[in-house]
VOGU-3710 file (C-alpha; in Angstrom, 3 decimals, decimal comma):
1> xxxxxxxxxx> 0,000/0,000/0,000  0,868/3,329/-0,515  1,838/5,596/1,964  -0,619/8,559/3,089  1,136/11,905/2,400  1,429/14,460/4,803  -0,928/16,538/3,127  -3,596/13,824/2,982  -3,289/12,893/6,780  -4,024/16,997/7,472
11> xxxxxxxxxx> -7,237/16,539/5,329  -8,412/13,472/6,893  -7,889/14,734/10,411  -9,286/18,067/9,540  -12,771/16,179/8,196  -12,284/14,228/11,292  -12,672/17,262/13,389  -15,697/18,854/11,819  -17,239/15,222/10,881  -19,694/15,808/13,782
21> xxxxxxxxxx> -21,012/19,089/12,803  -21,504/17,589/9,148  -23,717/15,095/10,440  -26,253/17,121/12,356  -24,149/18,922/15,078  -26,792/16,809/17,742  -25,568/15,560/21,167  -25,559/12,225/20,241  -23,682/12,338/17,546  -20,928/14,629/19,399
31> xxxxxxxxxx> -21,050/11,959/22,142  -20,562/8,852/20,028  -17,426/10,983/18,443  -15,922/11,738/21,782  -16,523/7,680/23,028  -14,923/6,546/19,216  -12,206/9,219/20,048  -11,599/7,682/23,557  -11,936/3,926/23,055  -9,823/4,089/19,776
41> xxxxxxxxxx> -6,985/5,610/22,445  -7,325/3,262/24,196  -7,321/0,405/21,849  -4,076/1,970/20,506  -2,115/0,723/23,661  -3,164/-2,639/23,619  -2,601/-2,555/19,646  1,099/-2,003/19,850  1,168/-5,289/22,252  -0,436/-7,365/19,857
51> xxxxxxxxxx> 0,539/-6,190/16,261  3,595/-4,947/17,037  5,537/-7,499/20,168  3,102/-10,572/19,179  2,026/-11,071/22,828  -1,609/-10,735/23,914  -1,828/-8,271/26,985  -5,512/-8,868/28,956  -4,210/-6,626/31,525  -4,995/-3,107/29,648
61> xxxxxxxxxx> -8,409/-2,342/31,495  -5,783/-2,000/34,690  -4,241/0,704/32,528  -7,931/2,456/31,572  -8,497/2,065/34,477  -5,796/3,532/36,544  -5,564/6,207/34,153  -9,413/7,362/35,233  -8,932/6,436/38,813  -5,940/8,540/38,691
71> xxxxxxxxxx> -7,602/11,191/36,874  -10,715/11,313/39,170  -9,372/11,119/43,045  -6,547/14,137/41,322  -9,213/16,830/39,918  -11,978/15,966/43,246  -9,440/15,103/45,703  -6,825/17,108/45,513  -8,199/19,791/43,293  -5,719/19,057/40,311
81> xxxxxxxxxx> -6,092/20,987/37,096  -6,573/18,365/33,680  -2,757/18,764/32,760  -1,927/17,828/36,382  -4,325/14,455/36,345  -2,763/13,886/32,747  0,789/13,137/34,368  -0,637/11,359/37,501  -2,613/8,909/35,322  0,706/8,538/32,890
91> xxxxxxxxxx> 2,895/7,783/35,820  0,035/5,593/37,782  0,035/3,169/34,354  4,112/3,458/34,063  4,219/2,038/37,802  2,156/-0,840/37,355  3,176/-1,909/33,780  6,551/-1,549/34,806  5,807/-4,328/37,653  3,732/-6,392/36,067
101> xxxxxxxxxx> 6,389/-6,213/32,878  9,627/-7,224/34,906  7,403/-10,106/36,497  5,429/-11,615/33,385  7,369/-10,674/30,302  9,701/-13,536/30,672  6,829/-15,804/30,632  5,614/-17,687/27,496  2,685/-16,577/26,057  0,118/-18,559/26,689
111> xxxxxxxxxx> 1,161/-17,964/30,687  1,494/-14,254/30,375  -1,774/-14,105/28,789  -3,440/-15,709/31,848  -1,107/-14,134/34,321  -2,363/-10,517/33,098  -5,941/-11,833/33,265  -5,444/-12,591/36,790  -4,100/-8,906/36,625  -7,221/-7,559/35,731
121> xxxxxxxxxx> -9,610/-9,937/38,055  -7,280/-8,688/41,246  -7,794/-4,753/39,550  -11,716/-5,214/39,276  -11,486/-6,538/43,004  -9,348/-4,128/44,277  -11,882/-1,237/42,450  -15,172/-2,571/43,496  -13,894/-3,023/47,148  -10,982/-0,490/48,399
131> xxxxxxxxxx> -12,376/2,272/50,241  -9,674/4,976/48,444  -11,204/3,800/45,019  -14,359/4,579/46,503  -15,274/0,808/46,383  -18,827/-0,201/44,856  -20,328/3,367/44,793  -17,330/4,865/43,273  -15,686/8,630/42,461  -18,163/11,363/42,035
141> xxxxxxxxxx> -17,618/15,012/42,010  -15,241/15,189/38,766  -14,905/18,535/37,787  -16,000/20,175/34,471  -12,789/19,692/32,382  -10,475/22,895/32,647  -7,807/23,785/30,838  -6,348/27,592/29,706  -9,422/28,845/30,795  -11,423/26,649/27,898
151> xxxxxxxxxx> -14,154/24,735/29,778  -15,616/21,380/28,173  -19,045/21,678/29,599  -20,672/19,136/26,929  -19,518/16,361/24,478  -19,904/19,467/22,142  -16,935/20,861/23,399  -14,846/18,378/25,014  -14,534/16,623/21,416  -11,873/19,263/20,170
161> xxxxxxxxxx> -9,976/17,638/23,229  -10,585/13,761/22,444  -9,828/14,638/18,526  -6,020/16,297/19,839  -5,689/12,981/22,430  -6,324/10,663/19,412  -4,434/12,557/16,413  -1,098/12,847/19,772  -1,860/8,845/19,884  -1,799/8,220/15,812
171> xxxxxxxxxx> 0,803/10,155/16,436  2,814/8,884/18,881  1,945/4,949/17,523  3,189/6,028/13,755  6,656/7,175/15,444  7,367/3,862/16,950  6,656/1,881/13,926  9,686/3,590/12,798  11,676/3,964/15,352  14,530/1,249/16,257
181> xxxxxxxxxx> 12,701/0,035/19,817  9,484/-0,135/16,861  12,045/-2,315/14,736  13,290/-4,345/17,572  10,065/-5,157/18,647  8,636/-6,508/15,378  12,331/-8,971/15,392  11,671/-10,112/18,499  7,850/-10,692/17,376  8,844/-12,345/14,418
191> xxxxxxxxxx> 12,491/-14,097/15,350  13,194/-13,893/18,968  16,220/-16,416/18,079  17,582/-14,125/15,361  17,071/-10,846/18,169  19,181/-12,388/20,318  21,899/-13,053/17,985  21,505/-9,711/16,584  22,497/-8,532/20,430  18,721/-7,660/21,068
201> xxxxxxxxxx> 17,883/-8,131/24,524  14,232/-9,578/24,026  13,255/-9,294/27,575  14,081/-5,451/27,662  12,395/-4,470/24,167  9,401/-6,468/26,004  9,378/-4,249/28,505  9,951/-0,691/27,104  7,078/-1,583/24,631  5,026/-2,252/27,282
211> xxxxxxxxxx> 5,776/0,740/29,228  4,873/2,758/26,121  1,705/0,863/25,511  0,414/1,360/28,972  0,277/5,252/28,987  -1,735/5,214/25,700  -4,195/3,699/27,117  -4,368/5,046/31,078  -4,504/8,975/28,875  -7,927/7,177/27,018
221> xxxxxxxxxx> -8,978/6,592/30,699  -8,011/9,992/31,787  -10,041/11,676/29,380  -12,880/9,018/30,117  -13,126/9,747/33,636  -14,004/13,968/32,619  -16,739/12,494/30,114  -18,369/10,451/31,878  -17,881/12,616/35,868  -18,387/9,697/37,293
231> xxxxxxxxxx> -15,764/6,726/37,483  -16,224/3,601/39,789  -15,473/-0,174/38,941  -17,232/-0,860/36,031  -14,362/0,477/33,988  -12,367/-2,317/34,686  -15,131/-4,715/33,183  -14,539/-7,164/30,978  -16,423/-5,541/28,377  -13,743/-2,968/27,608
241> xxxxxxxxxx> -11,043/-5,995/27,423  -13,324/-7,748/24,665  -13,653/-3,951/23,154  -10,130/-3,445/22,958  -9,335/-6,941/21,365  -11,885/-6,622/18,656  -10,873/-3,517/17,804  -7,510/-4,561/17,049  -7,938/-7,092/15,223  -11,119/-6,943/13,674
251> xxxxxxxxxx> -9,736/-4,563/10,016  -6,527/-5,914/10,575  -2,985/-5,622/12,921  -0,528/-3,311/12,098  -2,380/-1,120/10,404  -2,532/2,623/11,622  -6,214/3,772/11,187  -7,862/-0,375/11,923  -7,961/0,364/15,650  -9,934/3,635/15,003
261> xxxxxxxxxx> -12,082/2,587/12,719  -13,178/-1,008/14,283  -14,345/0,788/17,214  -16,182/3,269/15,166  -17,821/0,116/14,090  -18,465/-1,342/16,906  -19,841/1,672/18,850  -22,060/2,922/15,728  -23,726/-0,378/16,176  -24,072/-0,324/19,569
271> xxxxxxxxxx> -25,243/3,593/19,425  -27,637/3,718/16,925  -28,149/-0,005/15,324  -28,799/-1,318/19,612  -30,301/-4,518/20,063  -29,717/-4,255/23,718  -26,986/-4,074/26,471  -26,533/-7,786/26,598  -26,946/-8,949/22,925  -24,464/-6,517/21,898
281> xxxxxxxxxx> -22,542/-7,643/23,970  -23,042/-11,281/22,503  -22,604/-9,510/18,775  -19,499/-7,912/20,275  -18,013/-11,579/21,390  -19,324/-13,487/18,471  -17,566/-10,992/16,161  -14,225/-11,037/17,827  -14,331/-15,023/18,048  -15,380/-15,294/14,071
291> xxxxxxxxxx> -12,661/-12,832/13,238  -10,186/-14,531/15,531  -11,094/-18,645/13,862  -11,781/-17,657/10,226  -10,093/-14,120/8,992  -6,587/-13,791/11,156  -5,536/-10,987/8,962  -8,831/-8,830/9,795  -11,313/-7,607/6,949  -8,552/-6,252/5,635
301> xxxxxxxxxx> -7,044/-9,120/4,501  -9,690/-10,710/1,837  -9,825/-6,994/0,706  -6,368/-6,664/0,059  -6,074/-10,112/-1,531  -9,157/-9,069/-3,904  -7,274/-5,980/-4,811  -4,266/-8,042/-6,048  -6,527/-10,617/-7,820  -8,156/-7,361/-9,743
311> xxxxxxxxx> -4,815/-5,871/-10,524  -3,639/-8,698/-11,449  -6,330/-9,477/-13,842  -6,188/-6,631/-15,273  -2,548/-6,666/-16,432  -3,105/-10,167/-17,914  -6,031/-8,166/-20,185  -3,279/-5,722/-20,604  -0,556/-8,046/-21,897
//
């Protein structure tokens, strides 16, 4: 495929930005772009886990979540300001990926996938029950996001805010595809034998990606945790986990824009195409398991190979 130019990435995320007002301007349709915005965020962390180091992470709703935890007990707590709660969620996530990474990333996969599920079950514990998490009736009092004196009062006006956090995490996610700890990672992914021989320490590039993934998606949390003004522990649920996954692998891994636009798809059906909290989130399962047993490579994948049976078709009418 062909690169996107500069130029075309401006346009795209320009249309991105006024896409809401284009299609009505209503509240729902600001709110849906604001959720897409967030989830996509936070999809982006687990996606350089998957695509990227080949491991399968379950422990990312720990990272949402800290990253709104931290984000609501800073701005009703201790009356931090949004760039304040920002840092504190960033660090929160670096802490606890960076012990859970030294501990787990050594593992095989198939252990370090259950190990970080365990994670997560000891993270929606610790939420529903620890008093300082404000246990079962969770944080309220989160303050109207704040920031230079521009107030996000609405989903109106806090979506100039989630379009900046998701353009900083395309961003940030398009970097370390090129960069060498981008590089290393995909050896180790593909080759860990040839890494090692190369003089790549496998164990560290496991852990530096990890402890970039994890702030990705703790700032999606952060963000959250102003929408919503109101966090307790259903955002460690396992619903976000399964939202994540699909979302990464349901266009297709390693490619910039899939994680973005599966959970555009998978929130437009859920916001205006609902059949229902729990059947969607049956259709939310059943699509990741389908994807997962039948198309590895995503929707992407039968569309790319179509593209190359119709190109090369029509060279042979060509020649």
């Amino acid at each position: 495929m062909r690169m996107m130019t500069p130029l075309s990435w401006l346009i795209g995320l320009g249309l991105m930005l006024i896409a809401p007002a284009l299609l009505g301007g209503s509240g729902a349709v600001y709110s849906a772009f604001v959720l897409i915005a967030i989830f996509a965020v936070m999809s982006y962390g687990l996606d350089v886990i998957v695509s990227d180091l080949g491991e399968v992470s379950l422990a990312h709703p720990v990272f949402f979540a800290a990253g709104a935890y931290a984000s609501a007990i800073g701005s009703s707590r201790w009356g931090f300001d949004p760039i304040s709660t920002l840092l504190l969620a960033i660090a929160a996530a670096a802490i606890i990926a960076a012990g859970i990474g030294i501990v787990t990333l050594r593992m095989r996969e198939f252990v370090f996938s259950l190990v970080t599920y365990a994670v997560t079950v000891v993270g929606m514990t610790l939420a529903a029950n620890w008093a300082f998490l404000g246990g079962s009736d969770g944080i309220t009092g989160i303050p109207v996001f704040n920031i230079f004196g521009y107030s996000a009062l609405t989903d109106r006006e806090l979506w100039p805010v989630a379009w900046l956090l998701l353009v900083a995490a395309l961003y940030l996610v398009r970097c370390f595809r090129r960069s060498r700890l981008g590089q290393e990672a995909m050896t180790v992914h593909l080759n860990p034998r040839l890494a090692t021989m190369s003089g790549i320490d496998p164990h560290r590039v496991r852990i530096q990606v990890f402890l970039f993934s994890a702030p990705i998606t703790a700032a999606a949390g952060w963000l959250y945790s102003y929408q919503r003004a109101y966090i307790s522990a259903d955002v460690v649920d396992m619903y976000f986990l399964i939202l994540m996954l699909t979302a990464v692998v349901l266009i297709g891994r390693r490619i910039l824009l899939a994680p973005l636009i599966g959970v555009a798809l998978i929130l437009c059906q859920e916001k205006f195409l609902s059949f229902g909290g729990y059947v969607d989130r049956i259709i939310l399962g059943s699509v990741l398991i389908v994807i997962l047993s039948f198309m590895p490579r995503g929707l992407a994948g039968p569309a790319f190979d179509m593209l190359r049976w119709i190109k090369r078709r029509a060279k042979n009418i060509n020649t």
